[in-house]
C-alpha positions as a Markdown table, in Angstrom:
| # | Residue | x | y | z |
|---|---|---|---|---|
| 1 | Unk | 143.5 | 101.8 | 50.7 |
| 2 | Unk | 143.5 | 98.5 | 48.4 |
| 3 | Unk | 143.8 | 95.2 | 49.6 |
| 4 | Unk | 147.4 | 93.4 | 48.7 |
| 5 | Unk | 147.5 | 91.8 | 45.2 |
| 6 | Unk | 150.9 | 90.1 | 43.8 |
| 7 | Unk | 151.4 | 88.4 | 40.2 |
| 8 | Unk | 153.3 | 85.0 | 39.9 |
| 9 | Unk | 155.9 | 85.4 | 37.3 |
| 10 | Unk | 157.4 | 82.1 | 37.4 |
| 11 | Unk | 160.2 | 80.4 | 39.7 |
| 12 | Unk | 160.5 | 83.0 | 42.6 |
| 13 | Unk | 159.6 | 86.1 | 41.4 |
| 14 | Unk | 156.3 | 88.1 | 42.3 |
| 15 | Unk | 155.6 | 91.5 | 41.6 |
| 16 | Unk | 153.5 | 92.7 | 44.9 |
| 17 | Unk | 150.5 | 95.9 | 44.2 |
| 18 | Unk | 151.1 | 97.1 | 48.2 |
| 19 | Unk | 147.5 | 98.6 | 49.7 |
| 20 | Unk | 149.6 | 102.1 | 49.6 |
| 21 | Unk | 149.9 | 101.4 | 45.7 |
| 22 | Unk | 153.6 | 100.3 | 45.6 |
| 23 | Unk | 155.1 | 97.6 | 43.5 |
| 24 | Unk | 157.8 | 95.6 | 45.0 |
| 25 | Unk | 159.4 | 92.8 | 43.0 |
| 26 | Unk | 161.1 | 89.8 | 44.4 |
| 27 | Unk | 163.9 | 87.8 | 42.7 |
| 28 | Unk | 164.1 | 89.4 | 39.5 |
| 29 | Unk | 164.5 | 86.5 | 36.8 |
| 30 | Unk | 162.5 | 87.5 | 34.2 |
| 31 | Unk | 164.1 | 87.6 | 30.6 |
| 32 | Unk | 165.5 | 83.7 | 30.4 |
| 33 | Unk | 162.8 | 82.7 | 32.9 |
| 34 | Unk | 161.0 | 79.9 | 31.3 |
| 35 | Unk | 158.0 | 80.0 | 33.3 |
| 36 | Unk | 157.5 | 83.5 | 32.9 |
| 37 | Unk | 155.0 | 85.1 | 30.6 |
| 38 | Unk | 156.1 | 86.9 | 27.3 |
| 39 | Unk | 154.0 | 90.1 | 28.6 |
| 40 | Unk | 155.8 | 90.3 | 31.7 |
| 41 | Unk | 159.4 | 89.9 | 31.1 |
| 42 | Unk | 159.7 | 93.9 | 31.0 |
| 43 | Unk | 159.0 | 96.0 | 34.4 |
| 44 | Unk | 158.6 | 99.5 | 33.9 |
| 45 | Unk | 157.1 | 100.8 | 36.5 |
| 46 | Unk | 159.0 | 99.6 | 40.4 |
| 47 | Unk | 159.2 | 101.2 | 44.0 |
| 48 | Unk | 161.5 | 98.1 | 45.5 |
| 49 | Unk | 163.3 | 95.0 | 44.4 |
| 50 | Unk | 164.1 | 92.4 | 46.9 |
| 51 | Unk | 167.2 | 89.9 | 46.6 |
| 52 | Unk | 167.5 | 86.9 | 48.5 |
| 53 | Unk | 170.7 | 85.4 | 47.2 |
| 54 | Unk | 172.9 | 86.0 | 43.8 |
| 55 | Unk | 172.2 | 82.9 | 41.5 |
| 56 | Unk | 171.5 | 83.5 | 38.3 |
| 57 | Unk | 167.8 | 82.3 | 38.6 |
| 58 | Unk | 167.0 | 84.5 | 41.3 |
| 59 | Unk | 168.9 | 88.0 | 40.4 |
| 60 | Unk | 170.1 | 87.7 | 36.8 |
| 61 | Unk | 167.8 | 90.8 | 35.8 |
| 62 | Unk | 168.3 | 93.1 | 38.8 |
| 63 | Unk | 170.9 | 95.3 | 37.2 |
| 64 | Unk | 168.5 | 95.7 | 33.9 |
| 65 | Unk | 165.4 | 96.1 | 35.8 |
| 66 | Unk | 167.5 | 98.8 | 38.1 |
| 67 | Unk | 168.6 | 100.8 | 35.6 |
| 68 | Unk | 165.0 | 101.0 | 33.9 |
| 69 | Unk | 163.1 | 101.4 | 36.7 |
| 70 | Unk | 165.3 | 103.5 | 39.6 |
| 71 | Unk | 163.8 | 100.8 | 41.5 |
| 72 | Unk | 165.4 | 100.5 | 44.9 |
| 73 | Unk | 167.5 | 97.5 | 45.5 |
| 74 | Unk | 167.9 | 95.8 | 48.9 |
| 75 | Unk | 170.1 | 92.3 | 49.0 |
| 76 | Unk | 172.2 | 90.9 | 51.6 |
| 77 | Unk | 175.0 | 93.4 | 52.0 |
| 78 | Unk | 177.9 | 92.0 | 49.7 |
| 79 | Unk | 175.6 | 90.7 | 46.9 |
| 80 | Unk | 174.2 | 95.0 | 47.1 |
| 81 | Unk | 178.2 | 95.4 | 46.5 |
| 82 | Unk | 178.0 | 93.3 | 43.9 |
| 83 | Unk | 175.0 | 95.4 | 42.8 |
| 84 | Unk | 176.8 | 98.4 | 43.2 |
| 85 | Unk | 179.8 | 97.4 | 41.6 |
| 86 | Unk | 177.6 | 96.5 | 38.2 |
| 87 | Unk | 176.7 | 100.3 | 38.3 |
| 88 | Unk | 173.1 | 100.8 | 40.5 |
| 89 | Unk | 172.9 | 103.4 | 42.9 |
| 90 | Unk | 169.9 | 102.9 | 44.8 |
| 91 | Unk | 171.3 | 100.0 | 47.1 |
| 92 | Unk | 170.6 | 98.7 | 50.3 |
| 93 | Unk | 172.6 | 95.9 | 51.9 |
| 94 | Unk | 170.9 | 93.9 | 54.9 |
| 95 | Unk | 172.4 | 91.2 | 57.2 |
| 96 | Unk | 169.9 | 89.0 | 59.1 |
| 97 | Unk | 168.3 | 89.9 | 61.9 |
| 98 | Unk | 167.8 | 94.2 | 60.1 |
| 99 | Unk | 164.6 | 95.9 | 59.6 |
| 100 | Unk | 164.2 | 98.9 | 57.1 |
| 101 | Unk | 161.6 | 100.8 | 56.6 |
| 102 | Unk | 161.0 | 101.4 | 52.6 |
| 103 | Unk | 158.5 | 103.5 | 50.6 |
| 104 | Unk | 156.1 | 103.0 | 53.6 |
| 105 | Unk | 157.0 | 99.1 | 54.2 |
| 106 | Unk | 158.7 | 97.5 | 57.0 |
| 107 | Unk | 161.2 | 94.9 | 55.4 |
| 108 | Unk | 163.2 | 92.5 | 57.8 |
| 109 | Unk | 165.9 | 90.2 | 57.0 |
| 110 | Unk | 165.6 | 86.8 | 58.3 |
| 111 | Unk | 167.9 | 83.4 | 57.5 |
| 112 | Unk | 167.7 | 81.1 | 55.0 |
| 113 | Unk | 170.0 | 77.7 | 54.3 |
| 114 | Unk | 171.5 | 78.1 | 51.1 |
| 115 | Unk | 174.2 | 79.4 | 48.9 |
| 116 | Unk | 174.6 | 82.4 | 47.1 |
| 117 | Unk | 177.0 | 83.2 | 44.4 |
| 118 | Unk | 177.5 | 85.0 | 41.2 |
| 119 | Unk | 179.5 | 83.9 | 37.9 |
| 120 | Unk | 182.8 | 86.3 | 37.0 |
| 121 | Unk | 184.8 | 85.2 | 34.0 |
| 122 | Unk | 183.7 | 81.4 | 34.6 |
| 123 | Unk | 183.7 | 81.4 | 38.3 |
| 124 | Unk | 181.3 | 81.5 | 41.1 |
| 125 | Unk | 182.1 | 84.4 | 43.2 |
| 126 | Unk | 180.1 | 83.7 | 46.6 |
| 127 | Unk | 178.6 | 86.9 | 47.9 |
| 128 | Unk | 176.9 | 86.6 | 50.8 |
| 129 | Unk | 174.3 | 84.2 | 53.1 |
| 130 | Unk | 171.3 | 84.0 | 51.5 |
| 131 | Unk | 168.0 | 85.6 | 53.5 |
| 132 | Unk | 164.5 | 85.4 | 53.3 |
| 133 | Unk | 162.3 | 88.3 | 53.7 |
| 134 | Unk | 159.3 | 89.6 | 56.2 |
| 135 | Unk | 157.4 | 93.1 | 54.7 |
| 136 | Unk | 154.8 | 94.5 | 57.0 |
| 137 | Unk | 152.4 | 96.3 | 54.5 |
| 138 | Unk | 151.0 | 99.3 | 55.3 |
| 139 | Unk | 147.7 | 98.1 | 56.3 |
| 140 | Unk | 149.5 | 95.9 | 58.7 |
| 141 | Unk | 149.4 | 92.6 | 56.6 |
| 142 | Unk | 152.5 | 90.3 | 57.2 |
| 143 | Unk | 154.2 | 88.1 | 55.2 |
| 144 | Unk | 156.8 | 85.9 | 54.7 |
| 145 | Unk | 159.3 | 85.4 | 51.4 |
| 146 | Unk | 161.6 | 82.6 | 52.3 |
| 147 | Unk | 163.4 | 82.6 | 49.1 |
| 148 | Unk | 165.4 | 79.6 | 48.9 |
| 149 | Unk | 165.9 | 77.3 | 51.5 |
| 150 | Unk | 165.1 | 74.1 | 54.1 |
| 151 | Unk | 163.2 | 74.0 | 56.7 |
| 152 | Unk | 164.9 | 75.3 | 59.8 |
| 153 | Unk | 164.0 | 75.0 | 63.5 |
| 154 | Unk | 163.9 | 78.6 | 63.8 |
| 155 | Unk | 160.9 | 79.4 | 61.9 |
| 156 | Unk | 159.3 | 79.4 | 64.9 |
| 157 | Unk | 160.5 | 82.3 | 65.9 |
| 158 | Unk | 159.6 | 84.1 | 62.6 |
| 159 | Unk | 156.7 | 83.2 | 63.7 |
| 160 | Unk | 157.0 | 84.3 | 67.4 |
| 161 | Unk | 158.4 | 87.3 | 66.4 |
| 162 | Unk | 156.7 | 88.8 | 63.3 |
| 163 | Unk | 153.3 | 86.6 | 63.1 |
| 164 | Unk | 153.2 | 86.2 | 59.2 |
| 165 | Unk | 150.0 | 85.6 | 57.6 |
| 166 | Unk | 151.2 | 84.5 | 54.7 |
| 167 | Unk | 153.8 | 82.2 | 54.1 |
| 168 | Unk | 156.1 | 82.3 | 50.0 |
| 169 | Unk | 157.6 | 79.0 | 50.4 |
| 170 | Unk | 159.6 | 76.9 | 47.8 |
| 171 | Unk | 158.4 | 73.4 | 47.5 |
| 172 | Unk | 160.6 | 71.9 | 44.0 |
| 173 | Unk | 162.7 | 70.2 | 46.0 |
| 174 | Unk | 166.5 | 69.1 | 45.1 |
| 175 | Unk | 167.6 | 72.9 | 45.5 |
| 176 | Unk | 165.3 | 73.5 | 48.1 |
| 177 | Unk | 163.0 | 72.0 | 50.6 |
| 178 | Unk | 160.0 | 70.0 | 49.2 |
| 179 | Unk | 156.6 | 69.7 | 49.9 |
| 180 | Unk | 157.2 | 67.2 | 53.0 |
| 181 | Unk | 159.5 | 69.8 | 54.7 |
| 182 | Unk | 157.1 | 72.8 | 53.1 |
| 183 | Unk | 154.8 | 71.1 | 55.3 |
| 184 | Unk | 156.3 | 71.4 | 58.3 |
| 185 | Unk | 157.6 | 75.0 | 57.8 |
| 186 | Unk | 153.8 | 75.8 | 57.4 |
| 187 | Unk | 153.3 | 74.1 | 60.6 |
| 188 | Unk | 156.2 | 76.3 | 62.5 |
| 189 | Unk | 155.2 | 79.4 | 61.1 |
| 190 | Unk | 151.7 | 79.1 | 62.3 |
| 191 | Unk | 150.3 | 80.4 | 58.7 |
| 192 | Unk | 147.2 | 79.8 | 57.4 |
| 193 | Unk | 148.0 | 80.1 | 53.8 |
| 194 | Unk | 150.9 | 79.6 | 51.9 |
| 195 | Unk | 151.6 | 80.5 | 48.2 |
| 196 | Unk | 154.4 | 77.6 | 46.8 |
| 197 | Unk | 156.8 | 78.5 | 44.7 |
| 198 | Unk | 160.5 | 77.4 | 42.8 |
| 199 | Unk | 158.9 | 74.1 | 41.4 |
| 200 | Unk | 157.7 | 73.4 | 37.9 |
| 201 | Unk | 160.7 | 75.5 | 36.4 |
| 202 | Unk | 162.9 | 72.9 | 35.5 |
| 203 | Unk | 162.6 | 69.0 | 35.6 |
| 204 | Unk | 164.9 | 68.7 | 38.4 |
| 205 | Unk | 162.0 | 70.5 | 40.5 |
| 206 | Unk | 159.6 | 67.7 | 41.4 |
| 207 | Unk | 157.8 | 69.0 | 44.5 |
| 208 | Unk | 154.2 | 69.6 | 43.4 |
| 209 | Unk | 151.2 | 72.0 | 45.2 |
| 210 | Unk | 148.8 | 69.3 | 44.6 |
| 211 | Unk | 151.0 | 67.3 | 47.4 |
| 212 | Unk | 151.9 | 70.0 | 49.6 |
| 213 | Unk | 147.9 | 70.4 | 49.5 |
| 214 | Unk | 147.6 | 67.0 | 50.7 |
| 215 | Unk | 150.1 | 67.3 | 53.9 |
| 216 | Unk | 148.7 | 71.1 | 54.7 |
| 217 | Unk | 144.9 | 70.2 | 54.1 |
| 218 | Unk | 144.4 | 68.4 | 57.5 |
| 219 | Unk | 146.2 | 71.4 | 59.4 |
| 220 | Unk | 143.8 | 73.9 | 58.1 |
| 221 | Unk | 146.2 | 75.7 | 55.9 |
| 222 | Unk | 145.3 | 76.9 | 52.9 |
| 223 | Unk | 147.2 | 76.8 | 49.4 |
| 224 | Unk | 147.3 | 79.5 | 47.2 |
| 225 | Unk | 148.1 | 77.7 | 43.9 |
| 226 | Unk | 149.2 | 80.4 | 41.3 |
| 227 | Unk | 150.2 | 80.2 | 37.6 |
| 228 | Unk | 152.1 | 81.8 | 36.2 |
| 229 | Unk | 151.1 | 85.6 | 34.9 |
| 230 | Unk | 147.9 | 85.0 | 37.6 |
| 231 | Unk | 147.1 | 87.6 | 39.8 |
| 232 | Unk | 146.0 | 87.3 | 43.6 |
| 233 | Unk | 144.2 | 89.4 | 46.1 |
C-alpha cells in the first residue's frame, strides 16, 4: 500500500492519490481558477468529489467533472439536490455529524461557519450549511478538510473525536479565518501539520503561510506550504 499524496490545484481544491490508489477531489474549481495550473484544469480519471458548500469558487466544476468522470459526489444534502437537479446521479447528501463509508474511506461531516449558495437567473439560491470534512484513509491516516470557515470552539472535539493528523485549513482571511485564528484552530485540533489554503487567489485574500508559520512554529506544528500544481507525500 502507498503512502498518501495530494496535489494543490489552487484556492481549495486538492486532488488526494489514497494509499488504496483512489483519487478524491475536493472543491472542484478548476476551469476559471486562477491559481490553478493549465495542465490540471481537466480530471479524467476520479473515485470521489467532496463539496463543502455551493459558491462558485468552491463547486462551479462539479457537474462537468461529474459527468466526465462518474465520479461520486457527496455535498451537504440540499447543495447534492442541487447536484441532482443539474443532472448527476452518483449523489450523496450528508448533514453534520454523518459518517459514510466510500470506495474504502471513512468520510465524516463536521461544521463549518459560513454560507453556502448558488446563482439561478441572477440570484443566490442558499442550499445548505456549509461542512468541513474528516476521511480516514485506508491505512488509518486522518485528516481534516475544513473548507471554509472561522475558528470555532468545537474543534476540539474534532479533535477529541476523530484525532486528525493533518489539518486543510484556509488562512486568506476576509472570507475566512486568517492566519491569527488558523493558529489557534491548529492549536484545538491538536495537529502537527497543517497544509494552508484559500489565500493568494485573489487580492482580497491577505493571510499568508509565511505568517501562519510564525504563530505555529513555537507550538511545534508544522506547515506544509504547497504551490500550486506541487505534489505532497
Amino acid at each position: 500500500m502507498q503512502s498518501l499524496s495530494f496535489t494543490w490545484l489552487g484556492h481549495s481544491a486538492f486532488l488526494f492519490r489514497s494509499p488504496g490508489g483512489k483519487r478524491i477531489l475536493t472543491d472542484p474549481w478548476l476551469t476559471t481558477n486562477p491559481a490553478c495550473p493549465e495542465s490540471s484544469k481537466k480530471i479524467h480519471e476520479l473515485d470521489v468529489m467532496l463539496l463543502t458548500h455551493g459558491h462558485d469558487d468552491h463547486s462551479a466544476d462539479a457537474v462537468a467533472i461529474g459527468r466526465a468522470t462518474g465520479a461520486r459526489a457527496i455535498a451537504p444534502y440540499e447543495l447534492a439536490a442541487w447536484l441532482q437537479q443539474k443532472g448527476l446521479h452518483a449523489v450523496t447528501g450528508m448533514n453534520h455529524g454523518g459518517t459514510i463509508d466510500a470506495v474504502g474511506l471513512s468520510i465524516t461531516m463536521v461544521p463549518a461557519f459560513h454560507s453556502s449558495s448558488v446563482e439561478k437567473d441572477g440570484r443566490l439560491v442558499y442550499v445548505g450549511n456549509p461542512c468541513g470534512y474528516v476521511i480516514r484513509f485506508e491505512d488509518g491516516l486522518t485528516i481534516y478538510f475544513a473548507g471554509d470557515t472561522s475558528v470555532f470552539g468545537d474543534m476540539r472535539l474534532i479533535a477529541d473525536l476523530y484525532r486528525p493528523q493533518i489539518a486543510f485549513l484556509p488562512i486568506g482571511d476576509t472570507y475566512t479565518m486568517g492566519p491569527d485564528q488558523a493558529a489557534k484552530a491548529c492549536e484545538l485540533l491538536a495537529v502537527k501539520q497543517v497544509v494552508p489554503m484559500h489565500y493568494g487567489t485573489f487580492p482580497s485574500l491577505t493571510g499568508t503561510p509565511n505568517r501562519l508559520r510564525e504563530l505555529v512554529g513555537p507550538m511545534g506544528v508544522e506547515v506544509l506550504e504547497l504551490k500550486p500544481g506541487e505534489t505532497a507525500s
